[in-house]
N, C-alpha and C positions, 0 to 999 in steps of 0.2 A: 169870798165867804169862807171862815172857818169851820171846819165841824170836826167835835170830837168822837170821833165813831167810837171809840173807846168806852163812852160813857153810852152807846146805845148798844155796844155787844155787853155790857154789863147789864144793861137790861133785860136783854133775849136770854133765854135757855140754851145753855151751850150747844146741846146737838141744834138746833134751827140754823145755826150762822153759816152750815155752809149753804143753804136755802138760797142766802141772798148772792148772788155770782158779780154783781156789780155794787159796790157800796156807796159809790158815788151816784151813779147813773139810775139808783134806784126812789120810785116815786115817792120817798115820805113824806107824810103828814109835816107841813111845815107851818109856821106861825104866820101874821104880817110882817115879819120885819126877813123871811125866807128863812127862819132856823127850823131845824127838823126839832121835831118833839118828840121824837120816839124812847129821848134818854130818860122821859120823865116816870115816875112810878106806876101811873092808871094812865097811861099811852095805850090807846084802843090798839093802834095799829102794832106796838109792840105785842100787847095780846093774842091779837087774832096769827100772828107770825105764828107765835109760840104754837097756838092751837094747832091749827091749820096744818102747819109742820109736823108736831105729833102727831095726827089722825091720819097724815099722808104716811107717816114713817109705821105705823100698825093695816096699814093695809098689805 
């Protein structure tokens, strides 16, 4: 399986990416056919990274 993580760190918020320690290993949201969807523009999961990430990063 290919994937271009490239196109899902262009999605995320710079500061979040080092959130993610495994880029491979980690559970994304993937399609039927096993492709991650996080490169897409309304990607809940890219979202919630972003969020989530922030609000940990102001505590």
């Amino acid at each position: 399986m290919m994937v271009d993580f490239q196109a899902v760190r262009e999605n995320l918020f710079p500061a979040s990416h080092g959130a993610i320690e495994d880029w491979t290993g980690f559970p994304w949201h993937r399609d039927r056919t096993n492709r991650i969807q996080a490169h897409k523009v309304r990607s809940s999961q890219a979202i919630a990274i972003d969020v989530f990430v922030s609000l940990s990063a102001d505590v």
